[in-house]
N, C-alpha and C positions, 0 to 999 in steps of 0.2 A: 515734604511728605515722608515716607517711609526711609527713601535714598537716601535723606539726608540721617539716619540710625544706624543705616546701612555702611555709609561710609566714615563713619566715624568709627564705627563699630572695627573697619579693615584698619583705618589706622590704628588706632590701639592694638588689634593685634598682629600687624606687621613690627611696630614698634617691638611689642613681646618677644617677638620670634625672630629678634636683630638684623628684621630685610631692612637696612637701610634707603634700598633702590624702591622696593612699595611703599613704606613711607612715606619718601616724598612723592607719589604717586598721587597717592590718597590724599594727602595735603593738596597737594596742586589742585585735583580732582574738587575740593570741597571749596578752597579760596576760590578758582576761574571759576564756578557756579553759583558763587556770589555769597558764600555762609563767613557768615560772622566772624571774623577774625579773632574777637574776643570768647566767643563761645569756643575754638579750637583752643585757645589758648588758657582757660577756665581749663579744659579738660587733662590739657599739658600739667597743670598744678597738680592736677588726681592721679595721676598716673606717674608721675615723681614720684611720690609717696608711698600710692598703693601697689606699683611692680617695679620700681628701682629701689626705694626705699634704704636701707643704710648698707646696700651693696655700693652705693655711690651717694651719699650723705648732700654731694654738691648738685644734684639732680633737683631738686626743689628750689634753691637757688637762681638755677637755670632757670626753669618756668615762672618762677615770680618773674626775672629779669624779661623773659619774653612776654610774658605779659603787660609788665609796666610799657615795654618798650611799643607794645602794638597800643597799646592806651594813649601812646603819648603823639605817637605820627601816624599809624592808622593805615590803611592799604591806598595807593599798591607797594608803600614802601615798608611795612613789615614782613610782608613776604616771607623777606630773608632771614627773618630774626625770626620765624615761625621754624622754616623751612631748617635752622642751625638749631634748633632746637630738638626739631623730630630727630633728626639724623644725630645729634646726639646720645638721644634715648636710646635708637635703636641699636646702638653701639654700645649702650652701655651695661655695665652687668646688672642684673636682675635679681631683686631680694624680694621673698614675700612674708619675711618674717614677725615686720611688726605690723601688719596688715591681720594676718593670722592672728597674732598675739591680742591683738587689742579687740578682734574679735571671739576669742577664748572669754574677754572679761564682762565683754557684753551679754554671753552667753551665763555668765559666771552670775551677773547682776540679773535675769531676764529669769532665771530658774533658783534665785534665794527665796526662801518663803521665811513670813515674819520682819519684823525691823530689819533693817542693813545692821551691822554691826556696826558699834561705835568708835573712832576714830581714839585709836590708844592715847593714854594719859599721856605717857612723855613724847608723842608727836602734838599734841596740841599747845599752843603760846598759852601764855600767860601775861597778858597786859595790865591786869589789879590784882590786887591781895588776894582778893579772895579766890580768883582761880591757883592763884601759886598753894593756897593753902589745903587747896581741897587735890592738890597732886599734878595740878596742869606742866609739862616741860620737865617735871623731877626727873633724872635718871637719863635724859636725853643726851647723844655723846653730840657733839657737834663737828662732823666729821674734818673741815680743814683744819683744826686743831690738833689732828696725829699725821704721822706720817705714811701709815698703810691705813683703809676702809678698815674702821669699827664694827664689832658683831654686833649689829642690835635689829631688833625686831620692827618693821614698817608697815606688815598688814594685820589686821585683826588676827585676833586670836582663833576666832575660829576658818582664818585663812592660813594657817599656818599649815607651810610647806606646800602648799600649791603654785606650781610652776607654770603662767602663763601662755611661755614660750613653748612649754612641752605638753601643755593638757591634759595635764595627772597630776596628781599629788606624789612629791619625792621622797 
């Protein structure tokens, strides 16, 4: 029923709030009541992502590996592999920037009126003649071919100078 929203709900945000000791609380609290080891661990993937995110890049890593690993022997012996995980997170530092970010674009997509703009010429391939001829790839720098990142332009024209990360145009 609801308990079970509820405590899922503390651990996420004891995680956030780097209690380690509630945590495993809430963890324990959820597996001894019999919830799904895979659905905790489903969550563990989201919360990689969406509150450690590239404050700690190896955080998703982490919960895939907990996940595989409760997939693969199941309780009562992932437990620990749940349980080294949470405690993890809660330990670890906290980014929410490309959660934000990606929600800027969704926003950015959700409130364009008219066509999307089109996908610039020199980012598009060219696999036949005829797209090479009509400009597909022309002018494209192929960035490991220099030594420092190339100035060249990657979002539409009429996205130009809008900063995801910042949500404003620069």
């Amino acid at each position: 029923g609801e308990e079970h929203y509820n405590c899922i709900s503390a651990l996420h945000k004891s995680m956030r709030g780097s209690d380690e000791n509630a945590s495993l609380y809430w963890l324990a609290r959820m597996l001894e009541g019999g919830e799904d080891p895979l659905y905790v661990a489903r969550r563990l993937v989201r919360f990689a992502s969406e509150d450690i995110g590239l404050a700690d890049p190896l955080a998703l890593t982490q919960a895939v590996a907990a996940y595989q690993g409760c997939h693969f022997i199941g309780m009562p012996e992932c437990e620990v592999i749940l349980a080294q995980c949470v405690v993890y997170f809660a330990r670890a530092p906290k980014s929410i920037e490309v959660y934000k970010a990606y929600g800027n674009v969704k926003e950015c997509l959700r409130m364009h009126t008219g066509p999307l703009p089109p996908v610039p010429l020199h980012l598009r391939n060219a696999p036949t003649r005829l797209m090479k001829n009509l400009g597909y790839g022309k002018g494209y720098k192929y960035n490991p071919m220099y030594k420092e990142p190339v100035q060249q332009d990657y979002l539409p024209e009429e996205l130009k100078g809008i900063d995801f990360f910042k949500e404003r145009k620069t």
